[in-house]
Backbone as CSV, one residue per row, in Angstrom:
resi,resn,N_x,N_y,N_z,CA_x,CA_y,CA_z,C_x,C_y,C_z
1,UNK,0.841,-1.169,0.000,0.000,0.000,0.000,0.892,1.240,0.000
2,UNK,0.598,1.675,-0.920,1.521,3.116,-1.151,0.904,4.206,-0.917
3,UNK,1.449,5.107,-0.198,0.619,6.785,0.175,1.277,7.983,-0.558
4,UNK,-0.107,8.160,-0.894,0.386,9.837,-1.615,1.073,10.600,-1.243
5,UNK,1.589,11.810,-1.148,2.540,12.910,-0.384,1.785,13.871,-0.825
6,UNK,1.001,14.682,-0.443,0.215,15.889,-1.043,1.199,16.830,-0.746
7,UNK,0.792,17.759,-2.116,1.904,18.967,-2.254,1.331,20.276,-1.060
8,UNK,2.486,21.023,-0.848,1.754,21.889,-0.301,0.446,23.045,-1.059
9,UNK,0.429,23.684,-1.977,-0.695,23.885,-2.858,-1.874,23.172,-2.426
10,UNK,-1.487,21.576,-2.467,-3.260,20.826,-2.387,-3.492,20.883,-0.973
11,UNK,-2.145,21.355,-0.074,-2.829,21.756,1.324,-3.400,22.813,1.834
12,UNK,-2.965,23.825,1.305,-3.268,24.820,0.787,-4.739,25.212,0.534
13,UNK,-5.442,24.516,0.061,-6.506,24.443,-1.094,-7.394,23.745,-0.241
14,UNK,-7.015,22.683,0.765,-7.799,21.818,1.615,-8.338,22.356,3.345
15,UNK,-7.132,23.022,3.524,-7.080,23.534,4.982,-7.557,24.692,4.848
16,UNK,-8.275,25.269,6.134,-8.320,26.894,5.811,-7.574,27.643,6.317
17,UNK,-7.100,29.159,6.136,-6.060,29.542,6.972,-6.125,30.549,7.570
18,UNK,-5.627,31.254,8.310,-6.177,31.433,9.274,-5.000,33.081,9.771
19,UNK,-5.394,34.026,9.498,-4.158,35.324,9.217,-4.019,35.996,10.894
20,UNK,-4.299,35.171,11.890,-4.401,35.774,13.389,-3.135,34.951,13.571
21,UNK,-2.745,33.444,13.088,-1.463,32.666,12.997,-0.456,33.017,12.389
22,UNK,-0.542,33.962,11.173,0.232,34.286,10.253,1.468,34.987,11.105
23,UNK,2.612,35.452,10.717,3.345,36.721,10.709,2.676,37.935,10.337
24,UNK,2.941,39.194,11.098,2.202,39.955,10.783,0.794,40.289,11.513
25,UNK,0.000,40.971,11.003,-1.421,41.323,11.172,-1.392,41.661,12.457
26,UNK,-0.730,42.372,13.065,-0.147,42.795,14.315,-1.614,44.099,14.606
27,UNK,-2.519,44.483,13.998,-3.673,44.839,14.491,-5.255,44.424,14.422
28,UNK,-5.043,42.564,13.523,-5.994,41.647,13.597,-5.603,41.026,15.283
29,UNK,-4.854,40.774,14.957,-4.440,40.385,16.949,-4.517,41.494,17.925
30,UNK,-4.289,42.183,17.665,-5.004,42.817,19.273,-6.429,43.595,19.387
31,UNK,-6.715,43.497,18.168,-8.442,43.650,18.062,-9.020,42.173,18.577
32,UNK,-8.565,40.789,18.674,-9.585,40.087,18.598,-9.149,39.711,19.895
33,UNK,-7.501,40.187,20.450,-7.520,40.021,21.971,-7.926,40.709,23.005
34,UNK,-8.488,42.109,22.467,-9.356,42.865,23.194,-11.052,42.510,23.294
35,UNK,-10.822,42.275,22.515,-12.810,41.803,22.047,-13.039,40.133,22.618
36,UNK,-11.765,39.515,22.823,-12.277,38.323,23.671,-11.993,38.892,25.677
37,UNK,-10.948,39.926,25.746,-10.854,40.399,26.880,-11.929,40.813,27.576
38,UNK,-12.708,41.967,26.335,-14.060,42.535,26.824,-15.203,41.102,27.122
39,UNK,-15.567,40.103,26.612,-15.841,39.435,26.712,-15.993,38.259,27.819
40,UNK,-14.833,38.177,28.208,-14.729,37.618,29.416,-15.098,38.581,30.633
41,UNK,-14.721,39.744,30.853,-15.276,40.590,31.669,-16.573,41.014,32.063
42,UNK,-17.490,40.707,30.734,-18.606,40.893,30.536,-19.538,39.611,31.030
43,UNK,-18.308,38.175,31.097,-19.417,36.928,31.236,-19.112,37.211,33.035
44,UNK,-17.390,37.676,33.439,-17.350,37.184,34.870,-18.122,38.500,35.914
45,UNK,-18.314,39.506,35.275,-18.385,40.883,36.062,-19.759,40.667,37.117
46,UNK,-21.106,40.256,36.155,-22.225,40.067,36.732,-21.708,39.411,38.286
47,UNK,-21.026,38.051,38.087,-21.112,37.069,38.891,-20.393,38.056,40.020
48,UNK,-19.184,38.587,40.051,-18.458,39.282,40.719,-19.448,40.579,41.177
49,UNK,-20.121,40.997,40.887,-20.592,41.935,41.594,-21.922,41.851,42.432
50,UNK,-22.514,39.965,42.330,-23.523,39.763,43.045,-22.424,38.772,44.244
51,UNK,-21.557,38.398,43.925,-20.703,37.460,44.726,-20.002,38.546,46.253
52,UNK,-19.217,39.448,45.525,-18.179,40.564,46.310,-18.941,40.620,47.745
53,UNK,-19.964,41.706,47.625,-20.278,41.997,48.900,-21.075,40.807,49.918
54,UNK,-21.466,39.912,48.954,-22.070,39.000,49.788,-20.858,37.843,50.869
55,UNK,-19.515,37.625,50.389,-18.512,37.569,50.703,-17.710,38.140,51.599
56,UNK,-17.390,39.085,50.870,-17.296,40.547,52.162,-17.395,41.373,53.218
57,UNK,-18.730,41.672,52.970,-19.545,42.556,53.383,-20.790,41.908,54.356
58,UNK,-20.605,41.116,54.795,-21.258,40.044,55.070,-22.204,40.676,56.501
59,UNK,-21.610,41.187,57.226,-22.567,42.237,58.393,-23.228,43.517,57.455
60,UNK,-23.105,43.617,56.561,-23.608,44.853,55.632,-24.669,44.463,54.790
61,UNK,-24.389,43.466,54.253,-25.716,42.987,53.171,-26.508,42.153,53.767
62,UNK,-27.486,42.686,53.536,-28.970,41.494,53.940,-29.060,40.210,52.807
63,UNK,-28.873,39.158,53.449,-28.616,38.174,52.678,-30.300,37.293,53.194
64,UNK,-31.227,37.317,52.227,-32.073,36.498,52.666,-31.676,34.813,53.272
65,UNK,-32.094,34.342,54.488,-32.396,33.399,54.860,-33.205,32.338,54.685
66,UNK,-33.512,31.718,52.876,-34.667,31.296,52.763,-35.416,30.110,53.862
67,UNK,-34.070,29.262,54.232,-34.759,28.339,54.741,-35.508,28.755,56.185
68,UNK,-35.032,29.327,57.005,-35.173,30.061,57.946,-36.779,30.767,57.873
69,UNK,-37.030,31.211,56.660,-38.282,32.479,56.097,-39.409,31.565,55.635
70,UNK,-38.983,30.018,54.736,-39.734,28.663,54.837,-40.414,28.628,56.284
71,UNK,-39.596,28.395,57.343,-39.968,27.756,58.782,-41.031,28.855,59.776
């Protein structure tokens, strides 16, 4: 059984490529590392700002007691 050697061209042609890997494009990369930065900030911020004071602040925030408010 003998295997082909594909040229680079037909790899070329097969793969897609991808110019954030390339050399270069030195302002495709930090546009898409800001826009995944903003992104993450945006998924963790909510959580962090209902989490913080409840953590914290813990004689300060009224933290309902449900089970307690059940009974």
């Amino acid at each position: 059984m003998t295997e082909e050697r594909a040229t680079r061209t037909e790899m070329n042609e097969e793969f897609i490529e991808d110019k954030f890997f390339e050399k270069g494009h030195i302002g495709l990369k930090v546009k898409q590392l800001l826009i995944t930065i903003l992104a993450w900030i945006g998924l963790l911020l909510p959580f962090g700002l209902v989490l913080f004071p409840i953590l914290f602040f813990k004689d300060k925030v009224i933290v309902f007691d449900a089970f307690q408010t059940a009974i």
